[in-house]
VEXBATI-522904 format. One record per residue: residue number from 1; x, y, z of N, C-alpha, C in turn. Coordinates in steps of 0.001 Angstrom, whole numbers. Example, Ala and Ser with C-alpha at 12.3 -4.5 7.8 and 13.67 -1.06 7.14 Angstrom:
! VEXBATI-522904
SITE, num, npx, npy, npz, capx, capy, capz, cpx, cpy, cpz
SITE, 1, 13190, -5690, 7800, 12300, -4500, 7800, 13200, -3300, 7800
SITE, 2, 12850, -2250, 7080, 13670, -1060, 7140, 12900, 30, 7870
! end
This chain:
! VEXBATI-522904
SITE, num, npx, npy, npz, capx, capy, capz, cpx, cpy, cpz
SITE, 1, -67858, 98672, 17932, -66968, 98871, 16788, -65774, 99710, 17213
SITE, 2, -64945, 99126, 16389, -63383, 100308, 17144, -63470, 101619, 15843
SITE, 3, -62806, 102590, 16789, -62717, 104137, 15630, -61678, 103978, 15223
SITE, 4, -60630, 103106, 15820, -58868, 103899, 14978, -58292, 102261, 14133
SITE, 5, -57833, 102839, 13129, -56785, 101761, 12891, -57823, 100870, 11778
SITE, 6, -58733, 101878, 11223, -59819, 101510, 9963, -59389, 102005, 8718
SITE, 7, -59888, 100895, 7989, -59741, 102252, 6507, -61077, 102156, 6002
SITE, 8, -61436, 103647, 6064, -63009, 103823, 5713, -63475, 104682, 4565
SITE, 9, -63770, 104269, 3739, -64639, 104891, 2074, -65928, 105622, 2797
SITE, 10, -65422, 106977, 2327, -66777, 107994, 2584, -67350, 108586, 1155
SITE, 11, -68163, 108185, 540, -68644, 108929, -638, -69779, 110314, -94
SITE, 12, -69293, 111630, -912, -70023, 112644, -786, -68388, 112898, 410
SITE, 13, -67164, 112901, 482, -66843, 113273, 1470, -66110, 114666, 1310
SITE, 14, -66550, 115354, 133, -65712, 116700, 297, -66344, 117836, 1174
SITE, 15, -67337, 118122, 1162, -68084, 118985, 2106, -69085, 118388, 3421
SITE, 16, -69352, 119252, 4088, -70201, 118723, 5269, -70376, 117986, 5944
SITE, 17, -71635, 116943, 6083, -71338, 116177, 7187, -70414, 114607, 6835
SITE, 18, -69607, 114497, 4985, -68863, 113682, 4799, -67567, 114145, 5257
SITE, 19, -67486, 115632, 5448, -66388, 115768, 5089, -65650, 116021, 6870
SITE, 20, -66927, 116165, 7157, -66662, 116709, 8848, -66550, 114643, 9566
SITE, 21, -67134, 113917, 8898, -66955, 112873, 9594, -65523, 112378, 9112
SITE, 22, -65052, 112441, 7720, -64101, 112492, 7425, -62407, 112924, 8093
SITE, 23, -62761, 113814, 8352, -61683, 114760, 9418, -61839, 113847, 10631
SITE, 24, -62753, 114008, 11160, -62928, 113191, 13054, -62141, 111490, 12614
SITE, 25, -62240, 111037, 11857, -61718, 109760, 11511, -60575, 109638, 11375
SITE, 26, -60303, 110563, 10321, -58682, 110529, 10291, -57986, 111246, 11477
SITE, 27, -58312, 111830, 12191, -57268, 112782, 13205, -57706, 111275, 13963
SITE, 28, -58798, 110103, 14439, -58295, 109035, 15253, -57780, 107868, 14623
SITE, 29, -56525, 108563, 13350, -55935, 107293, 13419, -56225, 106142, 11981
SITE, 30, -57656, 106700, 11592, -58040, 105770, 10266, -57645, 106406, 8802
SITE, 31, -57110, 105522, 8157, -57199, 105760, 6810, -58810, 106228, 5937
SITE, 32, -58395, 107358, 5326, -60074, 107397, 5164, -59671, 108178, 3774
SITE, 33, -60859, 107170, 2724, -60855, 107358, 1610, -62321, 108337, 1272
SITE, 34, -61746, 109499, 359, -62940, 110633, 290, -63432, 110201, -1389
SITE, 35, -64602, 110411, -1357, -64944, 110407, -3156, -65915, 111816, -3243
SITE, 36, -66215, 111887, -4963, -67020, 113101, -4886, -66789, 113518, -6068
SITE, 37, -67794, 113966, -7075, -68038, 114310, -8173, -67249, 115191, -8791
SITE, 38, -66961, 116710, -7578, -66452, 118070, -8174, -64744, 116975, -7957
SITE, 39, -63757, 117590, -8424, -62650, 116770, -8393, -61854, 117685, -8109
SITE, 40, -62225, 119576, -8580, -61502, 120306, -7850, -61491, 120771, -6131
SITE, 41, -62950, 120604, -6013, -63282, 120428, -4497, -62968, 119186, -3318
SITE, 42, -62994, 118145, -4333, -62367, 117054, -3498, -60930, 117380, -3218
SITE, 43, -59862, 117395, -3926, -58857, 117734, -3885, -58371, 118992, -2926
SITE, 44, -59513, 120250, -2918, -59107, 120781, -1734, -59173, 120743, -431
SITE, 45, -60610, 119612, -476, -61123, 118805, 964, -59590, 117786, 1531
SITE, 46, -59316, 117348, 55, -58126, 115841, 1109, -56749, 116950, 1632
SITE, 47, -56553, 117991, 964, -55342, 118959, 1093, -55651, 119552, 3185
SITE, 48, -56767, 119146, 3080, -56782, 119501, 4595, -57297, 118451, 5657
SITE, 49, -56507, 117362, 5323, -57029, 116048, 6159, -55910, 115297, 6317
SITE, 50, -55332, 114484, 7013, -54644, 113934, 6991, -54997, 112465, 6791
SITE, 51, -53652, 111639, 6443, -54246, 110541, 5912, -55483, 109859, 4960
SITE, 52, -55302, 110660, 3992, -56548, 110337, 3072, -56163, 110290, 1962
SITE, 53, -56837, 109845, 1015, -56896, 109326, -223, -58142, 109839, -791
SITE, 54, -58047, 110202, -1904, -59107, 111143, -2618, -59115, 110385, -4154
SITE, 55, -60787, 109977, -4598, -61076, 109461, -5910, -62055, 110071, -6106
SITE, 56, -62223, 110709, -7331, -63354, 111694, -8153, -64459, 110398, -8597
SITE, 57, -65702, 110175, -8158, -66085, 109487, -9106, -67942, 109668, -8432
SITE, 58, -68720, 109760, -9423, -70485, 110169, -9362, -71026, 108976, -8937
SITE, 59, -71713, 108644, -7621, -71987, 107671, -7086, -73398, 107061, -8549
SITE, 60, -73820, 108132, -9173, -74811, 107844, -9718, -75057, 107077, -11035
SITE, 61, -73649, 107160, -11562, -72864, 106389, -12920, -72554, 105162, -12317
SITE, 62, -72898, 104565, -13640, -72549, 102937, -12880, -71184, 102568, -13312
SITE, 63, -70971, 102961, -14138, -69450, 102876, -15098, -68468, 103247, -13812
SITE, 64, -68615, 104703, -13210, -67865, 104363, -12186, -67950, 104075, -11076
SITE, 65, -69068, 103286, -10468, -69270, 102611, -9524, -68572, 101679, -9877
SITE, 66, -68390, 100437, -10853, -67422, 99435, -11198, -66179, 99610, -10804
SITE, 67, -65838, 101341, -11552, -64589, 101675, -11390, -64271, 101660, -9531
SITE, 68, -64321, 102194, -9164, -64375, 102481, -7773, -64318, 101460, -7000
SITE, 69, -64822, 100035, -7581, -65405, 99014, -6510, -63772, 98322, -7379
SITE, 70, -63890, 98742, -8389, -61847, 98036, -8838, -60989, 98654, -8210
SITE, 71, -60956, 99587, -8142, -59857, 100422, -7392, -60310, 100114, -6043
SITE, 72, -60889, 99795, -5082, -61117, 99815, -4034, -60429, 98111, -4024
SITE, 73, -60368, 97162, -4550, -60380, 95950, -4333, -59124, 95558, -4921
SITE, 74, -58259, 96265, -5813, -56968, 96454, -5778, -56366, 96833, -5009
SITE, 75, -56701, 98470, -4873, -55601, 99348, -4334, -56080, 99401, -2328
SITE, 76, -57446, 99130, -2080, -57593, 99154, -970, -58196, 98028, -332
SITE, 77, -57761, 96607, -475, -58293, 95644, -223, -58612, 95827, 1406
SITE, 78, -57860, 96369, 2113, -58357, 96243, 3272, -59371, 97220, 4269
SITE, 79, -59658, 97624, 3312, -61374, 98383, 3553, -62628, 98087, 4360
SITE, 80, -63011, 98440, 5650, -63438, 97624, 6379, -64820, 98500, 6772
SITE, 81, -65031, 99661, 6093, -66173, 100343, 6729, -66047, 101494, 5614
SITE, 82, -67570, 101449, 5022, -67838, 102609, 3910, -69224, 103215, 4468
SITE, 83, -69056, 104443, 4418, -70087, 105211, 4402, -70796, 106057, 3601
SITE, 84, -72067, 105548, 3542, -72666, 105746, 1956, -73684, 107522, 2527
SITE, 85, -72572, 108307, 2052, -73245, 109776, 2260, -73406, 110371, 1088
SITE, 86, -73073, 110100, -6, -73726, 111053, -1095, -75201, 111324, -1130
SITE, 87, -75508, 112509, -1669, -77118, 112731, -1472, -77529, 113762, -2527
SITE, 88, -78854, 113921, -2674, -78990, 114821, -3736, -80265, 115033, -3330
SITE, 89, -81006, 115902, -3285, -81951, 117069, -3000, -82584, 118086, -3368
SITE, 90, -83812, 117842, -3909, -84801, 118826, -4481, -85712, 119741, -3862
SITE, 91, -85805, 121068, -3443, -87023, 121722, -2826, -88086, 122298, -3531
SITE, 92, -89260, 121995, -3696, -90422, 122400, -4478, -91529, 122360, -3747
SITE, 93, -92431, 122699, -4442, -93733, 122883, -4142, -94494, 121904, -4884
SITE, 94, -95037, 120957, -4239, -95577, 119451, -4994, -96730, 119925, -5751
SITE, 95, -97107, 120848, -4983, -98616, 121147, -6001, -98536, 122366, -7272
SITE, 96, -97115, 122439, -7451, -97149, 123536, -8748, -96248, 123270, -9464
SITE, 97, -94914, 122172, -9200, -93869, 121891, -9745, -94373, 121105, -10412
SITE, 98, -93524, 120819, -12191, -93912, 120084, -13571, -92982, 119747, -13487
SITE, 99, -92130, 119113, -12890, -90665, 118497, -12968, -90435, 117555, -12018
SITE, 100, -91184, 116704, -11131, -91304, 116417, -9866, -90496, 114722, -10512
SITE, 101, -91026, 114511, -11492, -90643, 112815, -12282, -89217, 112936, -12194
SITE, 102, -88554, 114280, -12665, -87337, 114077, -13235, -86542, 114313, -11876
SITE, 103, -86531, 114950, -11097, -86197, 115433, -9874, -86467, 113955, -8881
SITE, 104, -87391, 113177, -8815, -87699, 112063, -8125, -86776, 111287, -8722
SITE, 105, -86679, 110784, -10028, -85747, 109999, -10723, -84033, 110319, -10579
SITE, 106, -83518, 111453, -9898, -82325, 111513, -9696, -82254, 110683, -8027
SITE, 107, -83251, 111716, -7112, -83130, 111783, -6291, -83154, 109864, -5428
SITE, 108, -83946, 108903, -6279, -83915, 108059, -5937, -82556, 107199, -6675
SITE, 109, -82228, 107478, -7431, -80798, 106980, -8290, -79631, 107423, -6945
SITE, 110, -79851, 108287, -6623, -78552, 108881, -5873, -78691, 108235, -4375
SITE, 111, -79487, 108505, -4051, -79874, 108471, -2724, -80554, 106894, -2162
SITE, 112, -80908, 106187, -2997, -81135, 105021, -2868, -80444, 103260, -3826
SITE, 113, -80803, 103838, -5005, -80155, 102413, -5830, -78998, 102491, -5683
SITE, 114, -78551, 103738, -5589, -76639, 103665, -6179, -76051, 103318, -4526
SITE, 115, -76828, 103682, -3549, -76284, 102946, -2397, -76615, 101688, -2201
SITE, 116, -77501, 100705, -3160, -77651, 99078, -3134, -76396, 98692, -3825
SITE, 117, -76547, 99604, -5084, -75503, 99021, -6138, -73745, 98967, -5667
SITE, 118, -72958, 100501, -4759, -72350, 100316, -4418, -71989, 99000, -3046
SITE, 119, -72993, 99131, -2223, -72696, 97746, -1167, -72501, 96726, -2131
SITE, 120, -73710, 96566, -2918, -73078, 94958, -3533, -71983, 94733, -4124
SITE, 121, -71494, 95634, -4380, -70078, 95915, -5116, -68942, 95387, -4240
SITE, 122, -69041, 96372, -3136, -68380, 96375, -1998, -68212, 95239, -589
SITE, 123, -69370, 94767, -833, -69655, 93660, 395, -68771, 92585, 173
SITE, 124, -68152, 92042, -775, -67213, 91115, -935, -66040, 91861, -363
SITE, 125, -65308, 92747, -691, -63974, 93350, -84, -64601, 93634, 1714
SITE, 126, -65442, 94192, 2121, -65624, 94183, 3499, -65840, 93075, 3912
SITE, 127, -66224, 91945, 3355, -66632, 90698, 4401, -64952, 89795, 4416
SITE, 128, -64039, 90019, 4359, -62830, 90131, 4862, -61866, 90361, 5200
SITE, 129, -62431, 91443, 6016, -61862, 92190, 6711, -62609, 92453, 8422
SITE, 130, -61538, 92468, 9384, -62132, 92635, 10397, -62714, 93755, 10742
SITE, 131, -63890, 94159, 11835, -64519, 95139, 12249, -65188, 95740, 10926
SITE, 132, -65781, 95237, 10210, -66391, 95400, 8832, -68158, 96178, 9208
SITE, 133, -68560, 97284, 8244, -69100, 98438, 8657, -69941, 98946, 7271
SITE, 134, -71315, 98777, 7503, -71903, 99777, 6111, -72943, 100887, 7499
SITE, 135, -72659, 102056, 6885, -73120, 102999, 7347, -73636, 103861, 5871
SITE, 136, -75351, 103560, 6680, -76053, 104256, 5577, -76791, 106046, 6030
SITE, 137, -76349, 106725, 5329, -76666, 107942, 6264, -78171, 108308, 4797
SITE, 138, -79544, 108257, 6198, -80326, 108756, 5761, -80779, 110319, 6536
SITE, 139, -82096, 109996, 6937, -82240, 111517, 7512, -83687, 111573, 8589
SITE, 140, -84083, 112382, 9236, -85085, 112780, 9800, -86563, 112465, 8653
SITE, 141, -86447, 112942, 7699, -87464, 112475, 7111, -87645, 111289, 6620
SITE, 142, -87067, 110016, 6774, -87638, 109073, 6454, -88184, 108233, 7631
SITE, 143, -88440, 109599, 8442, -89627, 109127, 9327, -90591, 109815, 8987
SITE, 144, -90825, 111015, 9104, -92216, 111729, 8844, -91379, 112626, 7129
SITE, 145, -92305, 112397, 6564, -92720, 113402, 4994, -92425, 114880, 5663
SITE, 146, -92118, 115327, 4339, -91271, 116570, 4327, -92285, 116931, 3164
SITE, 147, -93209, 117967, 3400, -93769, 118593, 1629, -93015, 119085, 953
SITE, 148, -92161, 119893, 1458, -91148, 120698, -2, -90376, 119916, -53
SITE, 149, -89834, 118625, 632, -88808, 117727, 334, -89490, 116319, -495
SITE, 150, -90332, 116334, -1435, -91397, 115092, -472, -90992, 113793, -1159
SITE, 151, -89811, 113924, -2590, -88935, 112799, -3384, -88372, 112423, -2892
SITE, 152, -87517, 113607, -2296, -86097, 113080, -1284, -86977, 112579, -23
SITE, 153, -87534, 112558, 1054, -88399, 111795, 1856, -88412, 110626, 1255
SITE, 154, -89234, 110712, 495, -89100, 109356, 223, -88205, 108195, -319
SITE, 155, -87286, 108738, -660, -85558, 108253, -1128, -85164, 107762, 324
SITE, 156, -85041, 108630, 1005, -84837, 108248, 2043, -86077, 107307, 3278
SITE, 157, -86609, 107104, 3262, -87913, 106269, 3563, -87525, 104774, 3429
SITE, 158, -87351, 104990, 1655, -87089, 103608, 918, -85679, 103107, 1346
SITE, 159, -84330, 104244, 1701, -83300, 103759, 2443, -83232, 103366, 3676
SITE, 160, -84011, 104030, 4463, -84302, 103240, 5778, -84840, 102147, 5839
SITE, 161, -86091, 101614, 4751, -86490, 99931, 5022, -85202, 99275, 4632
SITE, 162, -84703, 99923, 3269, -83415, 99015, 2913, -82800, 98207, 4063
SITE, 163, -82131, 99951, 4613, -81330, 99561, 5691, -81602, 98126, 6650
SITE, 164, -82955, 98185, 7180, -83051, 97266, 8029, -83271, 96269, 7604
SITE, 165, -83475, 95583, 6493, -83699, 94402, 5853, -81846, 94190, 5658
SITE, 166, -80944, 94968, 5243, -79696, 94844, 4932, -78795, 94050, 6259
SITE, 167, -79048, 94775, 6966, -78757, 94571, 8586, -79100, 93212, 9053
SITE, 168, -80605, 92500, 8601, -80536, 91620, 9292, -80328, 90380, 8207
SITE, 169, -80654, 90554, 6975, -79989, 90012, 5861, -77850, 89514, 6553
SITE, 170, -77506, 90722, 6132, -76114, 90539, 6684, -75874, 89605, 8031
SITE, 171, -76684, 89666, 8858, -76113, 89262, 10257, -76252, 87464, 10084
SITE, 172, -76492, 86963, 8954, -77191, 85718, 9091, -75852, 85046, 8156
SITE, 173, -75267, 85887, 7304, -74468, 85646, 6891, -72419, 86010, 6728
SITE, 174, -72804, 87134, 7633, -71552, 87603, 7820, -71433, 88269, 8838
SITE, 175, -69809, 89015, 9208, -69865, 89726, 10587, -69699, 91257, 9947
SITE, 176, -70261, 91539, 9017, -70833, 93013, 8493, -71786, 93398, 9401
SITE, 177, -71224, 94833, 10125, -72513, 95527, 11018, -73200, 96659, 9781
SITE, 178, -74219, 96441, 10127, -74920, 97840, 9317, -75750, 99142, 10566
SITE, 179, -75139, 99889, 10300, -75648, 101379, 10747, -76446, 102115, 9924
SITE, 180, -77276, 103129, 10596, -78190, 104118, 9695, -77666, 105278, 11009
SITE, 181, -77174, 105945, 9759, -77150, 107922, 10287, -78100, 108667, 10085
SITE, 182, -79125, 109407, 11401, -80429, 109681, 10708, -80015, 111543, 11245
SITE, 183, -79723, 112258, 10380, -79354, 113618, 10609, -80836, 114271, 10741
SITE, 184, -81131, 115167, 11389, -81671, 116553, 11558, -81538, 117426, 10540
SITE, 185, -82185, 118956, 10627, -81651, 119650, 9778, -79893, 120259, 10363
SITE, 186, -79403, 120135, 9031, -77855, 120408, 9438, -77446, 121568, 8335
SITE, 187, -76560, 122512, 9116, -76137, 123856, 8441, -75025, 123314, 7535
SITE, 188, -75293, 123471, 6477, -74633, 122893, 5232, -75027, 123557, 4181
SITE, 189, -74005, 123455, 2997, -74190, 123855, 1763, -75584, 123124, 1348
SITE, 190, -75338, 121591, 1479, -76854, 121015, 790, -78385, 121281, 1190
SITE, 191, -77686, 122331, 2229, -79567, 122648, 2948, -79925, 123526, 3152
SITE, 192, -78767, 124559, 1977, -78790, 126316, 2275, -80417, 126803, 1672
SITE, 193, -81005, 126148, 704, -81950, 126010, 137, -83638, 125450, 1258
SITE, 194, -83348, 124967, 2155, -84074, 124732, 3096, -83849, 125180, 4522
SITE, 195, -83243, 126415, 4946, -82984, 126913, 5534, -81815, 126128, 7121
SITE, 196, -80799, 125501, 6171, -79646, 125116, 6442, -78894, 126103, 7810
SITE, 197, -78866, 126819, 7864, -78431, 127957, 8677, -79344, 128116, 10303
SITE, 198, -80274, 127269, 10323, -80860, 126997, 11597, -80574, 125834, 12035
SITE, 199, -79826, 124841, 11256, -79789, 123306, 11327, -78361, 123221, 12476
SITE, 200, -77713, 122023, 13219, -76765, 121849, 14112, -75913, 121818, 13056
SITE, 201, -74561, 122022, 13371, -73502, 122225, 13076, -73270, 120721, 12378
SITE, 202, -72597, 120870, 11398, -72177, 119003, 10804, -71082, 118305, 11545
SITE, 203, -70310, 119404, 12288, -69427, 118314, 13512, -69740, 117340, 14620
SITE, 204, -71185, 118324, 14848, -72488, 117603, 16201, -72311, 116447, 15131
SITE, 205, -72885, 116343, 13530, -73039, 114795, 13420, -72134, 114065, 13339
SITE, 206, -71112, 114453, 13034, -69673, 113382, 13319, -69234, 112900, 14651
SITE, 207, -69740, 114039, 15321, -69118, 113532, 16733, -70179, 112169, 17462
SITE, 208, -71507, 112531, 17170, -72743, 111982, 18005, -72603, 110337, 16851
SITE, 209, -72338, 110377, 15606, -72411, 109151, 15020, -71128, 108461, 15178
SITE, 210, -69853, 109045, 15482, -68574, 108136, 16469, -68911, 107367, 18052
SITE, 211, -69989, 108055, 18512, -69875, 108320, 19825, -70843, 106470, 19359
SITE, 212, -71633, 107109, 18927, -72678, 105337, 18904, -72250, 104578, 17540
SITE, 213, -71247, 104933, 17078, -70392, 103829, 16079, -70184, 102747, 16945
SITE, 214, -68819, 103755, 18380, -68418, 102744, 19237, -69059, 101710, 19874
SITE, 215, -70313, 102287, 20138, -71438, 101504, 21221, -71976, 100779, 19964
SITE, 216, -71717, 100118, 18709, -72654, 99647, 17997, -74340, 99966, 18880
SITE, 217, -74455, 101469, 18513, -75764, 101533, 18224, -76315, 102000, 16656
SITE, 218, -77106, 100803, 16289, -77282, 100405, 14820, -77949, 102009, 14395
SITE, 219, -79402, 102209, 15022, -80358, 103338, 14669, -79630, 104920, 15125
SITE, 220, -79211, 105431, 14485, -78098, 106674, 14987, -78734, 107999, 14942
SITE, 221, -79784, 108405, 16257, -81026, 109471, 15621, -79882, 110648, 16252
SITE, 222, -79678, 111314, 15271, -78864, 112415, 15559, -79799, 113759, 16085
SITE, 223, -79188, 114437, 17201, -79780, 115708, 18438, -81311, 115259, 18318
SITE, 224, -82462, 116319, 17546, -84055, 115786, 17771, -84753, 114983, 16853
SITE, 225, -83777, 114476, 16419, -84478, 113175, 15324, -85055, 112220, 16368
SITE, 226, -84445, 111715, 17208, -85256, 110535, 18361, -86431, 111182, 19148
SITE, 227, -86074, 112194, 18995, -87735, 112849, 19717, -88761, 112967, 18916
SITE, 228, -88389, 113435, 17861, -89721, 113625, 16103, -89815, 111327, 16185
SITE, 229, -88686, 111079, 16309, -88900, 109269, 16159, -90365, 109012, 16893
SITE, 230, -90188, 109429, 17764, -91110, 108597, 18865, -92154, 109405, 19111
SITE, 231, -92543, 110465, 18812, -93394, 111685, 18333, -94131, 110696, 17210
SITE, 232, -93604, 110270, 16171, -93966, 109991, 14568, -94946, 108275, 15053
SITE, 233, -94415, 107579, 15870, -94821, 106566, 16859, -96493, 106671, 17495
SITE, 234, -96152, 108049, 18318, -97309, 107861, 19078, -98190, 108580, 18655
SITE, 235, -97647, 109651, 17872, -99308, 111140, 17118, -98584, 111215, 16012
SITE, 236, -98815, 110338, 14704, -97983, 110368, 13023, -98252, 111878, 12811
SITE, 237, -100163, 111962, 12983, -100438, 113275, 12548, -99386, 114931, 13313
SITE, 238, -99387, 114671, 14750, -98766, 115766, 15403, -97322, 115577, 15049
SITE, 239, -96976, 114503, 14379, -95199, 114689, 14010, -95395, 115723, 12628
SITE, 240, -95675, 115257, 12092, -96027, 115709, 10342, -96332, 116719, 10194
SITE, 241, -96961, 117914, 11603, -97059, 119054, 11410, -96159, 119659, 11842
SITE, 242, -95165, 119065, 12986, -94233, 119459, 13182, -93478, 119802, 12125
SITE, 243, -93394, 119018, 11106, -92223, 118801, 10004, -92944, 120030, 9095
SITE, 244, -93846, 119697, 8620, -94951, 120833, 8210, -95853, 121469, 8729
SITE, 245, -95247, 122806, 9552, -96173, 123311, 9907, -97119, 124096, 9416
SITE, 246, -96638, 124431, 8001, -97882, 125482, 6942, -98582, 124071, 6246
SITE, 247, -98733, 122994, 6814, -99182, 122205, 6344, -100774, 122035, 6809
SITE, 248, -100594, 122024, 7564, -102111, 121907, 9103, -103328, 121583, 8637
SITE, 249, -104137, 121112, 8460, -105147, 120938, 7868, -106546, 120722, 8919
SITE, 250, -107043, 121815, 8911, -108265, 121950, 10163, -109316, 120749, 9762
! end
């Protein structure tokens, strides 16, 4: 896949690792469209990017998913690569939390349907256009379960089969590549709550998911996600304690 001379839809792109892939894109050259709920924060994210275009809109509303997929097919017909990073994230304790339904029910709206609902939206404006691109950014846990994460795990779980059914779905019918971004823990606002502040920097993931954009490499295990991968492969149980280690069960 080429990096420059794209115009690429990043939803979730005002902070972190949208906003850091965001930046690396545009300084090579691509038009890159940011979205994102807060509208005062987006606005101060595009004020420090060049070449970008900034639309306020909740991946999780369908009203403006429509909207978005109109404005995208008007105003940006030549849109050739979206990256579906919005995310949303709950930390609890499965065995004491009374809220787990309502918290699961966002977390799979955000993190999973609204990224079916936007591609289908979208897959008509990318399938003509050249070097055409869905990049689905899931995570480390939708390989091994996360207990205090264990909705979002599975949001993401259910986005990774997506993914690969999408991928080979697409290839039979169009020259749409599909990617999966599988992050680590990353020092970010969204993971200050899960101890975000030990996680790699969110530039490591912009840089390491350009680096195998280029190489169309589809599976994108960002720093020790490919090691927990193939860990989760050969001992499920010795990955899973990795992930949980107050988990252990003698």
């Amino acid at each position: 896949m080429k990096t420059t001379n794209n115009t690429v839809l990043i939803t979730g792109g005002s902070a972190g690792i949208g906003f850091e892939m965001a930046k690396s894109l545009s300084e090579k050259g691509n038009h890159v469209i940011i979205t994102g709920r807060n509208e005062e924060r987006l606005k101060a994210a595009a004020a420090k990017l060049q070449n970008v275009s900034a639309i306020a809109f909740d991946v999780s509303n369908d009203a403006d998913v429509e909207r978005l997929a109109d404005i995208i097919a008007k105003d940006f017909p030549q849109t050739n690569v979206l990256i579906n990073n919005a995310g949303q994230a709950y930390v609890y304790d499965i065995s004491k939390e009374n809220n787990i339904y309502d918290f699961a029910t966002e977390e799979i709206k955000v993190n999973y349907l609204s990224i079916i609902n936007l591609n289908q939206k979208l897959i008509p404006v990318l399938a003509k256009n050249d070097n055409a691109a869905i990049v689905n950014v899931s995570s480390i846990v939708a390989f091994v379960a996360s207990s205090r994460l264990s909705t979002y795990a599975a949001s993401k779980a259910a986005l990774h089969s997506y993914t690969q059914s999408l991928r080979h779905g697409l290839s039979q019918t169009s020259d749409i590549k599909v990617f999966e971004l599988m992050p680590p823990l990353v020092n970010t606002d969204f993971s200050k709550e899960i101890g975000g502040e030990n996680g790699i920097p969110p530039k490591q993931v912009a840089d390491e998911f350009l680096a195998a954009f280029e190489n169309n490499q589809y599976e994108i295990h960002v720093a020790g996600t490919a090691d927990l991968r193939q860990l989760s492969l050969s001992d499920p149980e010795a990955a899973f304690n990795v992930m949980n280690p107050l988990a252990v069960v003698s």
